[in-house]
C-alpha positions as YAML, in Angstrom:
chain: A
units: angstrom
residues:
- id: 1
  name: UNK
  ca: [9.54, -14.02, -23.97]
- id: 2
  name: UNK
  ca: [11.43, -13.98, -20.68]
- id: 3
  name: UNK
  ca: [14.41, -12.99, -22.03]
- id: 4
  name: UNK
  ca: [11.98, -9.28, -23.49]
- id: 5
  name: UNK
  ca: [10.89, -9.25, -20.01]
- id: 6
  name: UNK
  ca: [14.37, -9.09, -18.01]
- id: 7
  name: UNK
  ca: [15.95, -6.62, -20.95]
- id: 8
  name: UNK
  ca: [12.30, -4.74, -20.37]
- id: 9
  name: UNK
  ca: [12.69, -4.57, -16.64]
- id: 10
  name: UNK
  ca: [16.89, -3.47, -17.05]
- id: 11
  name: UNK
  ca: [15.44, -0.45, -18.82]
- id: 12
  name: UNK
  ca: [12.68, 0.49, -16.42]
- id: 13
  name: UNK
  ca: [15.11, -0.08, -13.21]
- id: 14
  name: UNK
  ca: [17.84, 2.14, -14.99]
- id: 15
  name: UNK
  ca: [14.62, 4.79, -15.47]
- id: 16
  name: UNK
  ca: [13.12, 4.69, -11.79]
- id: 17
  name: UNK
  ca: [16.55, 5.20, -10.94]
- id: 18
  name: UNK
  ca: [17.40, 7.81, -12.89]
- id: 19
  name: UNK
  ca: [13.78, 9.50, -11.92]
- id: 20
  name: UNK
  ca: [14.39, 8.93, -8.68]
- id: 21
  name: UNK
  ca: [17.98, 10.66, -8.69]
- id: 22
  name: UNK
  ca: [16.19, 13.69, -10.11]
- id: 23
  name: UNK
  ca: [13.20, 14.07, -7.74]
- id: 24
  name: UNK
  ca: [15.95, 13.66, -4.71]
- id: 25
  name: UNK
  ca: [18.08, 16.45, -6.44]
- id: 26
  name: UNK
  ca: [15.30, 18.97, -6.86]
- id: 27
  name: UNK
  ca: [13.45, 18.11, -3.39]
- id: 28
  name: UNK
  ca: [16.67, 17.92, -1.22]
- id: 29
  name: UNK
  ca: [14.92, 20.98, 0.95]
- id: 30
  name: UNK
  ca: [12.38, 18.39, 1.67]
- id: 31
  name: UNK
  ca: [14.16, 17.19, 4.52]
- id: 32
  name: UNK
  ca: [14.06, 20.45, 6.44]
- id: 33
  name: UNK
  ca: [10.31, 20.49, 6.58]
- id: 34
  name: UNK
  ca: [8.66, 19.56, 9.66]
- id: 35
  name: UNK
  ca: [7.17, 15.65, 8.76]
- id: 36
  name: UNK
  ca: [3.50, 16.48, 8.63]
- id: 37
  name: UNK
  ca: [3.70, 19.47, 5.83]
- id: 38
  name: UNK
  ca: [6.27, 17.28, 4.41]
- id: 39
  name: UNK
  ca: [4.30, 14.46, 4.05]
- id: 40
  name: UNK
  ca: [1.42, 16.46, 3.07]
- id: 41
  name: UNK
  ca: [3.84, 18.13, -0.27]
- id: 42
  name: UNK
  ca: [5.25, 14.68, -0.93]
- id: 43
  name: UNK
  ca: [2.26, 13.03, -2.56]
- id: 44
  name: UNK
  ca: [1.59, 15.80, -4.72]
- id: 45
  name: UNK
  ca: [4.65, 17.46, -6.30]
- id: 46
  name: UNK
  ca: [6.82, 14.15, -5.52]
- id: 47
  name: UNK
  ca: [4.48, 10.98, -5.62]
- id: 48
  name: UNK
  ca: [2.20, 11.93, -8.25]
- id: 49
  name: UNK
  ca: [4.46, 12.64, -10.78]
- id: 50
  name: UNK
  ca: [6.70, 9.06, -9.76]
- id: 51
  name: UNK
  ca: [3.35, 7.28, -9.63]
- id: 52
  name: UNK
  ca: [2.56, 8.07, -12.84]
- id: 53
  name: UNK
  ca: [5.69, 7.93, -14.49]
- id: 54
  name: UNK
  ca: [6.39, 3.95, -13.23]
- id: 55
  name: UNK
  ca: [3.21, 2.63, -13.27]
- id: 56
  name: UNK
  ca: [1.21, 4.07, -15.74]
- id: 57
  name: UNK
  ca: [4.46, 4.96, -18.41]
- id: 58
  name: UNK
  ca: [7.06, 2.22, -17.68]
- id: 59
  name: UNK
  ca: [5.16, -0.64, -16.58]
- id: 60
  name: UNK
  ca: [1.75, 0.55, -19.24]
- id: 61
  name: UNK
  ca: [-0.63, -0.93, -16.33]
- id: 62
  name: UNK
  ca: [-4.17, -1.27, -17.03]
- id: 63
  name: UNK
  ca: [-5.69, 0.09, -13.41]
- id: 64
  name: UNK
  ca: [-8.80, 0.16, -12.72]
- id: 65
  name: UNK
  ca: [-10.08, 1.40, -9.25]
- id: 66
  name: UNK
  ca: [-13.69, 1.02, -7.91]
- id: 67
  name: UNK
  ca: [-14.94, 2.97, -4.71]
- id: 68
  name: UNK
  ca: [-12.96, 6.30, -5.22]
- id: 69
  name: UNK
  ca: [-16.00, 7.46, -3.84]
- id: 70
  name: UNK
  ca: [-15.38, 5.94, 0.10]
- id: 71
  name: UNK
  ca: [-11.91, 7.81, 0.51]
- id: 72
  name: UNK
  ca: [-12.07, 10.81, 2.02]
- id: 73
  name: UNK
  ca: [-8.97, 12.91, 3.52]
- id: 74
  name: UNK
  ca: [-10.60, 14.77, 5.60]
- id: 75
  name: UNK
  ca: [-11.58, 12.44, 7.97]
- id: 76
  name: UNK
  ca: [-8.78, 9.87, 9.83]
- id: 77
  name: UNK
  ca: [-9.04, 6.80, 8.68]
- id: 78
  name: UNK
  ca: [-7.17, 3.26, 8.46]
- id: 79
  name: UNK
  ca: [-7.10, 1.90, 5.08]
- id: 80
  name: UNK
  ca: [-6.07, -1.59, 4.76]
- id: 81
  name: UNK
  ca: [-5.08, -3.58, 1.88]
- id: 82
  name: UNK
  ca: [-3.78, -7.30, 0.98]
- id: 83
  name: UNK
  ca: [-0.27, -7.38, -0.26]
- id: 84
  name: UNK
  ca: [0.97, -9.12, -3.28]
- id: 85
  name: UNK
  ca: [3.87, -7.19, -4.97]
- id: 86
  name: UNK
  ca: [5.73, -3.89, -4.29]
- id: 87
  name: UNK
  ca: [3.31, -2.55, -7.14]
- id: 88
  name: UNK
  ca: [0.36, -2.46, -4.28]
- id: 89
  name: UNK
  ca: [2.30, 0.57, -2.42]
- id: 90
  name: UNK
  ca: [1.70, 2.86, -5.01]
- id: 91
  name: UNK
  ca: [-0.79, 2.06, -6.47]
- id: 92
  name: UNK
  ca: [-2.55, 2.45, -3.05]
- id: 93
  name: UNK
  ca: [-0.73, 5.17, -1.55]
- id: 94
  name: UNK
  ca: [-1.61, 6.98, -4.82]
- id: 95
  name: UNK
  ca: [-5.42, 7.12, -3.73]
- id: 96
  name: UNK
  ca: [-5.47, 7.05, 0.04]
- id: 97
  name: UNK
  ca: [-2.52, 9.91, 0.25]
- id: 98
  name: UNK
  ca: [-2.29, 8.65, 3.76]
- id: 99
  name: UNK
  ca: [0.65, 8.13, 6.33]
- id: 100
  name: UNK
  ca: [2.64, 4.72, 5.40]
- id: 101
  name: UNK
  ca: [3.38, 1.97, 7.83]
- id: 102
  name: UNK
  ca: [6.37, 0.39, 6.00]
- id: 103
  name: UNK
  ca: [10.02, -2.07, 6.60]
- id: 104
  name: UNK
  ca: [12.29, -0.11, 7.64]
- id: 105
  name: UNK
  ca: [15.21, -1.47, 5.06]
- id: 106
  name: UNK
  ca: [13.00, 0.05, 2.10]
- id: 107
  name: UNK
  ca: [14.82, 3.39, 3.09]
- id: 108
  name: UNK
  ca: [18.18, 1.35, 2.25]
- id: 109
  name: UNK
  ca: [17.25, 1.06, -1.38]
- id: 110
  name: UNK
  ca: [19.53, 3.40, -3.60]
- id: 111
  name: UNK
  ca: [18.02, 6.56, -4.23]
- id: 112
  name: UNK
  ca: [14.52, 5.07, -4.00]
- id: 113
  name: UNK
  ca: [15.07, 4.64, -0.38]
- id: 114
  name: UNK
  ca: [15.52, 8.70, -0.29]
- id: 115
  name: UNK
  ca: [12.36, 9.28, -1.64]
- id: 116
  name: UNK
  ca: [10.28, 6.93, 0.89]
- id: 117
  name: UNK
  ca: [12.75, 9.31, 3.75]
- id: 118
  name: UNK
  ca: [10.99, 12.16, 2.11]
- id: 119
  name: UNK
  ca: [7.20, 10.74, 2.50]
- id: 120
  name: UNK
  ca: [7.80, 10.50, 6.32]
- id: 121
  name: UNK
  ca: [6.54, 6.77, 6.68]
- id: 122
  name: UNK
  ca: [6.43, 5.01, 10.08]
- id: 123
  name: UNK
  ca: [9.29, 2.67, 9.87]
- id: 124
  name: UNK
  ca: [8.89, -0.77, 11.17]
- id: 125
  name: UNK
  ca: [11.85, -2.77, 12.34]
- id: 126
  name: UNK
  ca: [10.55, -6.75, 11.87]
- id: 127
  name: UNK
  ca: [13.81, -7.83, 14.23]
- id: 128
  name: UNK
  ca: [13.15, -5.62, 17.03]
- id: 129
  name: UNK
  ca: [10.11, -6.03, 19.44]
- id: 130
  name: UNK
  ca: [10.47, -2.61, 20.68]
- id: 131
  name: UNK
  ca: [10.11, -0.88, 17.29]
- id: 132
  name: UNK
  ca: [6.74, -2.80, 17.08]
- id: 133
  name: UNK
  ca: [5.77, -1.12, 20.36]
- id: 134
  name: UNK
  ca: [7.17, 2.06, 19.33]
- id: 135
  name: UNK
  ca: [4.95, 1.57, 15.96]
- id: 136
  name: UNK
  ca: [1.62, 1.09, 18.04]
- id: 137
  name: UNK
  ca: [1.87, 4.40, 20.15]
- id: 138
  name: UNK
  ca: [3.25, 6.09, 16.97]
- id: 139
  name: UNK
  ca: [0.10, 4.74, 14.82]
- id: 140
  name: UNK
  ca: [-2.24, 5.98, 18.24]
- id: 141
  name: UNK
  ca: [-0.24, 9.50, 18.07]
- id: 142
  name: UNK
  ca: [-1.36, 9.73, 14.47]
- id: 143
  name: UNK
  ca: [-4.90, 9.13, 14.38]
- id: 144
  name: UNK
  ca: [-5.50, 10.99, 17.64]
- id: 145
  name: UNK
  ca: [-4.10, 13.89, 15.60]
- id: 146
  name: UNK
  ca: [-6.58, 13.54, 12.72]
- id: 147
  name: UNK
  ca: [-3.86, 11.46, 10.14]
- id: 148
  name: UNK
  ca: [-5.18, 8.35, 8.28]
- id: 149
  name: UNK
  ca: [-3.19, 5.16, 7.84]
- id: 150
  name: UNK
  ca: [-2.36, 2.84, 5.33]
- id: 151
  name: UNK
  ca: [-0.98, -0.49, 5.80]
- id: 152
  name: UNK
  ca: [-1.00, -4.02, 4.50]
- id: 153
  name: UNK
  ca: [-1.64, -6.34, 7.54]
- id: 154
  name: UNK
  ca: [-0.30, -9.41, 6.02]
- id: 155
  name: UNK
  ca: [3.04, -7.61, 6.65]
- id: 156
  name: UNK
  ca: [4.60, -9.69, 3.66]
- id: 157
  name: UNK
  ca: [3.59, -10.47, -0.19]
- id: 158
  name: UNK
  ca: [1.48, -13.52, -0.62]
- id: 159
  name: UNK
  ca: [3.72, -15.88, -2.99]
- id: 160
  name: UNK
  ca: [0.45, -17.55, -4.50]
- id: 161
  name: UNK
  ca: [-2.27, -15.17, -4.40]
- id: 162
  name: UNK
  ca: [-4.04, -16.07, -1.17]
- id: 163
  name: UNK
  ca: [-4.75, -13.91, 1.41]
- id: 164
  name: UNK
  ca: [-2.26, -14.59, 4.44]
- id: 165
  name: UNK
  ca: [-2.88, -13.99, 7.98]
- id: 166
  name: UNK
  ca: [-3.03, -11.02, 9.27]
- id: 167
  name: UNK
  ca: [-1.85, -8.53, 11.87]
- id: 168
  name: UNK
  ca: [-4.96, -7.00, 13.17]
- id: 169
  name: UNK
  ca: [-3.16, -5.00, 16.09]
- id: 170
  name: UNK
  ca: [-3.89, -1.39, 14.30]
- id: 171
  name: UNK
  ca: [-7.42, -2.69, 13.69]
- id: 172
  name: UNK
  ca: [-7.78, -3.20, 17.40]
- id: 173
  name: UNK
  ca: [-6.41, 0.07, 17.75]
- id: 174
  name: UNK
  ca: [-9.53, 1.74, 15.56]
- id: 175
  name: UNK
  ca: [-11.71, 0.12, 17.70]
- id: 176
  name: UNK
  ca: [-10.18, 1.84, 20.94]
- id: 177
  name: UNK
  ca: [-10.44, 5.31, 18.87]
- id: 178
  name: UNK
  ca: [-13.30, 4.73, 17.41]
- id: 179
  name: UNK
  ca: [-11.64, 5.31, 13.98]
- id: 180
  name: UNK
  ca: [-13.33, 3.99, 11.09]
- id: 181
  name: UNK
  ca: [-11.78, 1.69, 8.77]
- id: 182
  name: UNK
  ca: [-11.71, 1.52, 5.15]
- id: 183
  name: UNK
  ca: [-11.26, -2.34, 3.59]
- id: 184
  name: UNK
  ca: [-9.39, -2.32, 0.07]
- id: 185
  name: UNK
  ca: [-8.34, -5.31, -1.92]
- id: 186
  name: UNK
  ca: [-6.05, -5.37, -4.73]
- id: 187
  name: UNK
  ca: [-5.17, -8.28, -7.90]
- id: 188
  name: UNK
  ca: [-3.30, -8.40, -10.53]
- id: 189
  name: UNK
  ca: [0.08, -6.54, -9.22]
- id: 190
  name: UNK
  ca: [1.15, -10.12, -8.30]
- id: 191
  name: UNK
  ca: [1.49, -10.37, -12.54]
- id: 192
  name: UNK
  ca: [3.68, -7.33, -12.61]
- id: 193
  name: UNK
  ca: [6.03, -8.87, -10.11]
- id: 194
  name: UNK
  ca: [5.35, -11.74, -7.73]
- id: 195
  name: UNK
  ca: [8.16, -12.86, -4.99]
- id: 196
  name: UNK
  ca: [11.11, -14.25, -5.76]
- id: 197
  name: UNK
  ca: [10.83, -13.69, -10.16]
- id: 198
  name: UNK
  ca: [13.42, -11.48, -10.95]
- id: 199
  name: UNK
  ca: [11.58, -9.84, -14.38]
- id: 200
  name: UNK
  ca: [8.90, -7.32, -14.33]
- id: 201
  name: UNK
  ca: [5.65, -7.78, -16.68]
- id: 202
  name: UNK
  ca: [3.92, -4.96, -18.63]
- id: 203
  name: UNK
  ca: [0.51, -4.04, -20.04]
- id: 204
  name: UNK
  ca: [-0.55, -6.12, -17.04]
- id: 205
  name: UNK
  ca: [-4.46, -5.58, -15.77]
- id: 206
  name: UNK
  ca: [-4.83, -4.64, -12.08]
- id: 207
  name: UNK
  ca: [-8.24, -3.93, -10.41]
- id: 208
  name: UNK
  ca: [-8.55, -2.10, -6.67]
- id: 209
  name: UNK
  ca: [-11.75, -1.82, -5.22]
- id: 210
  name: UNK
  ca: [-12.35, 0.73, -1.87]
- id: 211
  name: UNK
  ca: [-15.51, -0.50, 0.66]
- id: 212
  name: UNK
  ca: [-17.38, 1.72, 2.33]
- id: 213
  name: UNK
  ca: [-15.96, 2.81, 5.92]
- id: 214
  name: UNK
  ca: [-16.40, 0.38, 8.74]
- id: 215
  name: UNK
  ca: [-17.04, 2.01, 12.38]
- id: 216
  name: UNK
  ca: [-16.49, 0.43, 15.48]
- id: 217
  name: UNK
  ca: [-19.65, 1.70, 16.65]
- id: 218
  name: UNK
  ca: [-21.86, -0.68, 14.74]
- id: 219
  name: UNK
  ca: [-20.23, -3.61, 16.35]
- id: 220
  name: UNK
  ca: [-20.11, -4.87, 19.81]
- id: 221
  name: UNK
  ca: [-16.91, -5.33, 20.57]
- id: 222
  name: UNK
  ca: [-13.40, -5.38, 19.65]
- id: 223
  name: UNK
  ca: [-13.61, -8.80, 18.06]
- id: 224
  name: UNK
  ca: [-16.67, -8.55, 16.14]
- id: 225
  name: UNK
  ca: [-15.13, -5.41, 14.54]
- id: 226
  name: UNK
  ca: [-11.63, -6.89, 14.30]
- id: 227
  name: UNK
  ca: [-12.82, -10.14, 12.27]
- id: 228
  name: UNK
  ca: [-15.56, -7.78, 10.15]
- id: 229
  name: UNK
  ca: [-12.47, -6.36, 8.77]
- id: 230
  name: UNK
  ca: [-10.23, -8.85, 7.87]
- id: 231
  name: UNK
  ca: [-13.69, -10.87, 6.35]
- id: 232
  name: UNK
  ca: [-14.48, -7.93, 4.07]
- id: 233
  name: UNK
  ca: [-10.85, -7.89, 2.50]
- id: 234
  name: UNK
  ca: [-10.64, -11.23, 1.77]
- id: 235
  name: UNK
  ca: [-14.70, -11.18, 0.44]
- id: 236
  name: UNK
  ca: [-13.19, -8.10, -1.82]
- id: 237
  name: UNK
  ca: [-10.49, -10.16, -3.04]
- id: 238
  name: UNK
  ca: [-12.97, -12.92, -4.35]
- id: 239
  name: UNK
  ca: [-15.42, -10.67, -5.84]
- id: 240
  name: UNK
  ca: [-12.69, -8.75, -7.99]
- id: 241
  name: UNK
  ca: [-11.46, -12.35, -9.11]
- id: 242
  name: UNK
  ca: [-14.56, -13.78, -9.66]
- id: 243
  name: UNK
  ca: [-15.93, -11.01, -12.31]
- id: 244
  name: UNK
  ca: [-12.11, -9.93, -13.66]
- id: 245
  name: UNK
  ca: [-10.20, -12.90, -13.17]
- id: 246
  name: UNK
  ca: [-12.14, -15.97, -13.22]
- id: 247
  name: UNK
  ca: [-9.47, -18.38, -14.14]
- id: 248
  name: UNK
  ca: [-7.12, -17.59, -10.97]
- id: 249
  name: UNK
  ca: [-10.18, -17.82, -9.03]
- id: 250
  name: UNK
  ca: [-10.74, -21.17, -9.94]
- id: 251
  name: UNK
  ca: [-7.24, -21.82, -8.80]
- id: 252
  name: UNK
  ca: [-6.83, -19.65, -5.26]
- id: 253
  name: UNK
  ca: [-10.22, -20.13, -4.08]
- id: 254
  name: UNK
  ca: [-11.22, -24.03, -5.77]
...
């Protein structure tokens, strides 16, 4: 069955490719818009179309998303996530159709790393402490402005399933700016893909589920809010694997 798989995942690499190579072609002028009505275009005459054509054609994944309803893009929010395969970015990105916060060596993928030029993420470099500076005043610049956010704060994909630690400095941040913050948690992407296996799965069944906002004013301090947060992702993650995926639950949470 492995040996389907990595024959399966030579065609879909030589397809995002070649998909890829097409959207940079025809969206070259992208690059001469200023970033914010760039990024604005990008996720609906660039994203949507890749979105759909990787995830929901190539890789046939069974998505199913609960709390559409607590996303709204007219009002700045942060939307955090945990992280367990390169799957999560679009398939999160696809509903929040906010500003990325994303490595910056993604943009040195071939062709691919075009495209993520084109969204206009804010590009974090992991070996420089300045950048990470640069990132916070760059995150405050965006909100101030009326942007939402989407990040994973684990800042890496979990090898095993379980929630990592987090970076809770642009959760800090929302509390400062009174910005609300909207918990996700994702499973089943880890199938697709996990670190470090070099074949991609199909037909696999993810489940995303959105929380209601969380505002800094209903807590007393920075803290409180901070720990709410982080709490209601991880909470997520055990209700979605307790009523869709009992038998990893078992496992990640015995």
């Amino acid at each position: 069955m492995a040996v389907i798989y990595l024959i399966y995942s030579v065609v879909v690499a030589i397809s995002v490719e070649v998909f890829s190579l097409i959207q940079v072609l025809i969206f070259w002028w992208f690059l001469f818009l200023p970033k914010y009505k760039r990024f604005r275009l990008f996720f609906y005459i660039v994203a949507e179309p890749w979105i759909f054509f990787v995830v929901r054609f190539l890789l046939m994944t069974r998505l199913k998303v609960i709390g559409k309803k607590h996303i709204d893009n007219k009002r700045s929010s942060l939307y955090i996530c945990n992280h367990q395969s390169w799957v999560d970015v679009p398939v999160l990105f696809k509903y929040t159709k906010a500003i990325g916060v994303s490595k910056k060596e993604v943009t040195r993928l071939p062709i691919v790393g075009v495209l993520i030029i084109y969204a206009s993420p804010i590009l974090v470099d992991r070996f420089d402490k300045s950048s990470r500076m640069g990132i916070l005043k760059e995150l405050i610049r965006n909100l101030k402005l009326g942007y939402s956010i989407t990040l994973f704060p684990e800042g890496t994909r979990s090898r095993d399933g379980r929630i990592l630690t987090s970076n809770n400095a642009a959760v800090r941040l929302c509390y400062k700016l009174n910005v609300p913050v909207v918990t996700s948690s994702i499973e089943g992407t880890r199938d697709i893909l996990p670190r470090k296996r070099i074949y991609l799965k199909f037909f696999q069944r993810v489940v995303l589920k959105f929380n209601p906002p969380i505002y800094p004013k209903d807590f007393k301090d920075e803290e409180e809010f901070t720990e709410h947060c982080w709490n209601t992702v991880i909470n997520t993650h055990k209700e979605i694997l307790k009523e869709y995926f009992p038998k990893k639950f078992s496992i990640i949470y015995h």
